[in-house]
C-alpha distance (Angstrom), angle and dihedral (degrees) to the residues before:
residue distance angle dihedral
X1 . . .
X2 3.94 . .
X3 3.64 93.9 .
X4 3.34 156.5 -24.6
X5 3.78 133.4 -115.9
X6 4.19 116.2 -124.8
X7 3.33 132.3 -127.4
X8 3.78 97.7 -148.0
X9 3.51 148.4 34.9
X10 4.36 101.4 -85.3
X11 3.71 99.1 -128.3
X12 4.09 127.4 -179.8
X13 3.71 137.9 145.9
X14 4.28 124.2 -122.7
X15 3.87 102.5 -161.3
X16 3.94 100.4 -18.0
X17 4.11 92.5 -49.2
X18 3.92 107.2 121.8
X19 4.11 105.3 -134.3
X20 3.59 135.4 -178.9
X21 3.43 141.8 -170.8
X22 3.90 146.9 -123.2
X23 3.83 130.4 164.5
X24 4.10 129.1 -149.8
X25 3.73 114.1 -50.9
X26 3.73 92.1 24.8
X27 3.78 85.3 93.9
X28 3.62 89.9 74.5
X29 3.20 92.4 68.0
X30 4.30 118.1 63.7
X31 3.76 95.4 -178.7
X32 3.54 85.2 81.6
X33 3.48 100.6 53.0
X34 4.07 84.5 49.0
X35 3.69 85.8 48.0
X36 3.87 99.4 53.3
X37 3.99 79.5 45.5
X38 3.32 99.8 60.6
X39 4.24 85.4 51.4
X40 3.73 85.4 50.5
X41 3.28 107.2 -112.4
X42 3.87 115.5 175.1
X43 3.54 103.0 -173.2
X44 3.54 128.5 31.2
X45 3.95 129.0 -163.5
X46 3.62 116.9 -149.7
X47 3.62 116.9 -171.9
X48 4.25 123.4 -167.5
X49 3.73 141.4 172.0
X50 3.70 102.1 -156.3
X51 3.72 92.2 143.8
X52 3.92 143.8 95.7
X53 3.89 96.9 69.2
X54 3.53 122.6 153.6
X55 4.29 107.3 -101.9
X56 4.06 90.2 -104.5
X57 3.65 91.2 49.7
X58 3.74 94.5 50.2
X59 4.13 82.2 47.1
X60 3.81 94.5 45.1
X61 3.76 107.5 46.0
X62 4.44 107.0 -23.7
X63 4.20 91.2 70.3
X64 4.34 83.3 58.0
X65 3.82 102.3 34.6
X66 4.08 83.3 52.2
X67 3.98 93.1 52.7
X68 3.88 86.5 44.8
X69 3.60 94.2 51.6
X70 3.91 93.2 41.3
X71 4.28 88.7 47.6
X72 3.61 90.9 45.2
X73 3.97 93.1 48.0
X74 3.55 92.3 50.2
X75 4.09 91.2 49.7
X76 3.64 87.0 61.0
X77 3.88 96.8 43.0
X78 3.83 76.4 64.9
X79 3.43 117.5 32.7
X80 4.02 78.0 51.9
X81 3.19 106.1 46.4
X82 3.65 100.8 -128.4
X83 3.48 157.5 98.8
X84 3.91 120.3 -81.9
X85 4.07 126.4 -167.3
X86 3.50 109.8 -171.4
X87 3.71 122.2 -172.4
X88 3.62 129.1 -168.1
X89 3.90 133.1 173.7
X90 3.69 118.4 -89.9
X91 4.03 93.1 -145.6
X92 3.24 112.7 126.4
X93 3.17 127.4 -55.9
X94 3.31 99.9 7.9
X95 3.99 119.7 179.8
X96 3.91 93.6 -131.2
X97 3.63 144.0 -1.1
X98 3.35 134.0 -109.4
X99 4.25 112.0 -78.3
X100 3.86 151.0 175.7
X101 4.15 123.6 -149.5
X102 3.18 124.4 -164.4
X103 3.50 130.2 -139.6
X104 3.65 98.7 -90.7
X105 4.38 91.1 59.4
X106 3.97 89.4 -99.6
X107 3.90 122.1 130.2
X108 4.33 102.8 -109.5
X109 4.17 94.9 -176.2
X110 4.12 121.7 -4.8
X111 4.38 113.0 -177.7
X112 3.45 115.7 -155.8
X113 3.47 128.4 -75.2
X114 3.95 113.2 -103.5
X115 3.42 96.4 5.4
X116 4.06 130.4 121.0
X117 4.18 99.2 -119.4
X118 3.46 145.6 152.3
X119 3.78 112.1 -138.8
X120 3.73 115.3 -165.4
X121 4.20 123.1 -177.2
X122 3.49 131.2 -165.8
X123 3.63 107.9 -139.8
X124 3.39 123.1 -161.6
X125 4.09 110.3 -164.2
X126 3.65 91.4 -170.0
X127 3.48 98.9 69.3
X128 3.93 122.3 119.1
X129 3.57 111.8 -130.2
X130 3.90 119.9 -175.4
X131 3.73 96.8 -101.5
X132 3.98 103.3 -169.6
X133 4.13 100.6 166.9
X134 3.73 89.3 45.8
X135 4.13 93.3 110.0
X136 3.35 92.3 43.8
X137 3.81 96.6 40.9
X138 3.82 83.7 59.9
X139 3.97 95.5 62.9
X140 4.17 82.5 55.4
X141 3.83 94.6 43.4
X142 3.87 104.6 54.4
């Protein structure tokens, strides 16, 4: 066996930062983001292989799926009200590169797509970001 589904959100903290994890299709789902919310997560990793298509595929439907995921990701950066890594292969063709959001939905650091790279962010957890769901985010958090 390969692997193993969980039972639980994987929680664990680098340096005092809460994080949390999700892998590939997980993004179709934005209960758990709102989940690892509610456990206060502040930044999440998201990890994908949405890569190795053949250069019409990536053209046909890959390009598309890639802007979905990257919209989608960046909804949930803000709805949430935290940080998201997502990582994706850089075989080619992938669908998307590898990106941070902030908490505010906007892209922080994006690599480029099929390319070998190391993409390092500075994150600054103090930042104020205009946070307008917060109140009512509360009534869904307790």
């Amino acid at each position: 066996m390969y692997y193993s589904p969980g039972k639980g959100p994987v929680l664990f903290e680098i340096r005092g930062i809460k994080c949390g994890l999700l892998i590939c299709h997980e993004w179709r789902y934005p209960e758990l983001y709102r989940e690892y919310k509610k456990l206060g997560v502040e930044l999440m990793f998201h990890s994908w292989y949405s890569g190795g298509l053949k250069r019409e595929e990536y053209f046909s439907v890959g390009r598309d799926e890639g802007e979905v995921i990257i919209g989608s990701v960046r909804g949930y950066a803000a709805n949430n009200d935290f940080w998201i890594s997502g990582s994706n292969t850089s075989k080619r063709e992938s669908c998307f590169p590898c990106f941070v959001v902030s908490p505010d939905g906007n892209i922080f650091n994006k690599s480029s797509r099929n390319r070998s790279s190391v993409s390092i962010s500075k994150i600054n957890f103090n930042w104020k970001f205009d946070d307008p769901s917060f109140f009512g985010r509360q009534r869904f958090i307790k």
